[in-house]
N, CA, C and O of each residue as an XYZ file, in Angstrom:
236
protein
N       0.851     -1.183      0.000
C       0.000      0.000      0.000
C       0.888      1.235      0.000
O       1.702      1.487      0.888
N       0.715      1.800     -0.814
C       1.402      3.318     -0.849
C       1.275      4.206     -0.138
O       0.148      4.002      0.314
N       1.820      5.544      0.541
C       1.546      5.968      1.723
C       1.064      7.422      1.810
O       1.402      8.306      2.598
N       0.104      7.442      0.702
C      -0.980      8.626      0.339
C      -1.788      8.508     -0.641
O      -1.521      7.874     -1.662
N      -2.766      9.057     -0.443
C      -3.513      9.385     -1.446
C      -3.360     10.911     -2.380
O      -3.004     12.008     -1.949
N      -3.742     10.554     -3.709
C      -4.022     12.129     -3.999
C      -5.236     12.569     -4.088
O      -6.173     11.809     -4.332
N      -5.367     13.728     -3.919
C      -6.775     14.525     -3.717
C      -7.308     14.020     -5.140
O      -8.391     13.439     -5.071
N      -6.862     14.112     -6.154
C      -8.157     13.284     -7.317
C      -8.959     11.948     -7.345
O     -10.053     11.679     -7.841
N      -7.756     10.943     -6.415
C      -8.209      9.651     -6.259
C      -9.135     10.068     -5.157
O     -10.225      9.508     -5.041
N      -8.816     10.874     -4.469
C      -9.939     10.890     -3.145
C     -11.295     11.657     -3.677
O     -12.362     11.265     -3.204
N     -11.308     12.516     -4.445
C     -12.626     12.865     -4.980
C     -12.878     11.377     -5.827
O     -13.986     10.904     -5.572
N     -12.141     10.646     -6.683
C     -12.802      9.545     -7.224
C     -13.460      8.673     -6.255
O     -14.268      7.861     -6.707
N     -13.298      8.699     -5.294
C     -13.411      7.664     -4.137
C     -14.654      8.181     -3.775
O     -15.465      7.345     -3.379
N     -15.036      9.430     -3.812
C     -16.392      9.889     -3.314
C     -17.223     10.075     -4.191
O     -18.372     10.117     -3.750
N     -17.101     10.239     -5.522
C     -17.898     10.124     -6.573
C     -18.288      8.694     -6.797
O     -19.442      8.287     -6.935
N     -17.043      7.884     -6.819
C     -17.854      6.289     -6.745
C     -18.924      6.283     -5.996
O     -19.991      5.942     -6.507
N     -18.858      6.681     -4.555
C     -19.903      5.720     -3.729
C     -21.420      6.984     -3.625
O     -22.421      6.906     -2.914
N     -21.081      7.904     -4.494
C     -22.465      8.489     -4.803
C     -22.435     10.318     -4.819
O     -23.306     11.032     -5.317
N     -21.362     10.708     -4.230
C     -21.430     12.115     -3.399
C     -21.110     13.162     -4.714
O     -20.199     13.315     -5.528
N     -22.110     13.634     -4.485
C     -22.157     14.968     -5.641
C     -20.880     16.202     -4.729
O     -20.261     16.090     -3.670
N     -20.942     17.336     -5.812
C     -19.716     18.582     -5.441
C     -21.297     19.322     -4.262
O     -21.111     20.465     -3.845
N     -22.021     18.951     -4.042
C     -22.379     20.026     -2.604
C     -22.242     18.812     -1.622
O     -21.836     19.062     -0.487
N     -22.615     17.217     -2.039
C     -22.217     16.003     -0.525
C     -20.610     16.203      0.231
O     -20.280     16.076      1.410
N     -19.666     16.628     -1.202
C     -18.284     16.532     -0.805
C     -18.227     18.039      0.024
O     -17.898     17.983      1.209
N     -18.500     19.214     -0.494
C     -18.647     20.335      0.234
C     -18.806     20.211      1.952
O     -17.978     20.409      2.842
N     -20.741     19.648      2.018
C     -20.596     19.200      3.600
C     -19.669     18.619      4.503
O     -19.378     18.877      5.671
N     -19.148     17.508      3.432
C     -18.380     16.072      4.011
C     -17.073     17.186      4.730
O     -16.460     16.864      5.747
N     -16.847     18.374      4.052
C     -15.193     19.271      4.306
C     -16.053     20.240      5.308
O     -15.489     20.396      6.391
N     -16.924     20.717      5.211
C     -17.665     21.699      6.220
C     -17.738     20.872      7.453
O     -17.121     21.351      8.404
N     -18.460     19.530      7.700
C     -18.540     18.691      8.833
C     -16.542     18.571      9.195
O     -16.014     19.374      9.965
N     -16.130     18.008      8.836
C     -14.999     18.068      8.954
C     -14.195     18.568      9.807
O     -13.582     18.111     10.771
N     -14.334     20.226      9.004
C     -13.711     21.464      9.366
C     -14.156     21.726     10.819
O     -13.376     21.976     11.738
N     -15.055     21.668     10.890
C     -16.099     22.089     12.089
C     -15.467     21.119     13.521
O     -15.033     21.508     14.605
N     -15.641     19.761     12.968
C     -15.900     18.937     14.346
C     -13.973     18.263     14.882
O     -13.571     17.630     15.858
N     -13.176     18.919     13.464
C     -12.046     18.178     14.158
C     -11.111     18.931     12.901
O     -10.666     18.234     11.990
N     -10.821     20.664     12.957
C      -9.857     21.573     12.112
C      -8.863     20.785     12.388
O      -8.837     19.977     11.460
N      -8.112     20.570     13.048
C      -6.914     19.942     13.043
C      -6.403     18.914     12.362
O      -5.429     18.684     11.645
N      -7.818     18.078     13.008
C      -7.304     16.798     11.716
C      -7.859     16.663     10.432
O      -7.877     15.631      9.762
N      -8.291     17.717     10.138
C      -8.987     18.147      8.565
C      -7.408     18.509      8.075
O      -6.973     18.125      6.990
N      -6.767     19.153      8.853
C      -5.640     20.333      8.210
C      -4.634     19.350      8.026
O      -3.845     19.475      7.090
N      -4.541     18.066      9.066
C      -3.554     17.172      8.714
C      -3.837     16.397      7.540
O      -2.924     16.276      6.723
N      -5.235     15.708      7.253
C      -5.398     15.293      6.423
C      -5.463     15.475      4.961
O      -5.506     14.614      4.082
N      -5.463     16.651      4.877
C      -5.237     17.514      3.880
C      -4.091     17.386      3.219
O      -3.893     16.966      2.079
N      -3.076     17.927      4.322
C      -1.338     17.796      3.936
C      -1.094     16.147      3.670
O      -0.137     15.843      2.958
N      -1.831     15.216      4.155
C      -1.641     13.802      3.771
C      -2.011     13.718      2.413
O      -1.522     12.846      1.694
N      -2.721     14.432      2.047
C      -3.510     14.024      0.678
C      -2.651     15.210     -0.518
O      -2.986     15.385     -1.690
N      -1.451     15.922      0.243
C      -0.373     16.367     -0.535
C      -0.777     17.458     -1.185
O      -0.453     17.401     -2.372
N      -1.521     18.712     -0.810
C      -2.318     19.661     -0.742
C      -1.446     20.973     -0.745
O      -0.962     21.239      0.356
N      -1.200     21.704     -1.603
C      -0.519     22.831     -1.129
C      -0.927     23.994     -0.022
O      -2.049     24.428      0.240
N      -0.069     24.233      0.352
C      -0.957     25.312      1.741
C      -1.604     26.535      0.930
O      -2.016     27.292      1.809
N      -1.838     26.989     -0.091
C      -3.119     27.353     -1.076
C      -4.237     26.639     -0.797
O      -5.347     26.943     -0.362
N      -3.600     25.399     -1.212
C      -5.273     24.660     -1.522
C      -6.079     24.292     -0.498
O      -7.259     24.042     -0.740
N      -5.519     24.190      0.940
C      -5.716     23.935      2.358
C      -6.282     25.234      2.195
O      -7.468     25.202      1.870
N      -5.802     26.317      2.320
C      -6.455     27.399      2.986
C      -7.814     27.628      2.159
O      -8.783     28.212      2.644
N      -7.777     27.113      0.877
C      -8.995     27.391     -0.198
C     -10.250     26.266      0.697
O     -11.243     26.712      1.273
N     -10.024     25.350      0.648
C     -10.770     24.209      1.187
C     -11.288     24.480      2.288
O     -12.461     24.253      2.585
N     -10.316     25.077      3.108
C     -10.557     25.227      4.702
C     -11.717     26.544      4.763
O     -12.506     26.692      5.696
N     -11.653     27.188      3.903
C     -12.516     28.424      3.553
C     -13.791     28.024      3.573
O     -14.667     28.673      4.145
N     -14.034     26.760      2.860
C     -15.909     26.400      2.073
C     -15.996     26.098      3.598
O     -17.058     25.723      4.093
């Protein structure tokens, strides 16, 4: 097993199992909300530039 994901495979991963661009929205709003920290880590796991973190972390 390789030791990340990238953020495209991870939107593929949520489009497979059904989640439209406002399900994935919530899924980062719930997120953000109930555990910033480990949103912000997970983010940088998923190899995120600190742009795209701060863009994400925004919705």
């Amino acid at each position: 097993m390789k030791g990340a994901v990238t953020i495209a495979e991870w939107i593929d991963r949520f489009r497979a199992v059904g989640l439209d661009e406002l399900a994935m929205r919530k899924w980062h709003r719930l997120f953000e909300e109930e555990n910033p920290e480990g949103h912000q880590r997970f983010l940088e796991w998923l190899g995120a530039s600190p742009e795209q973190i701060a863009d994400i972390r925004k919705m």
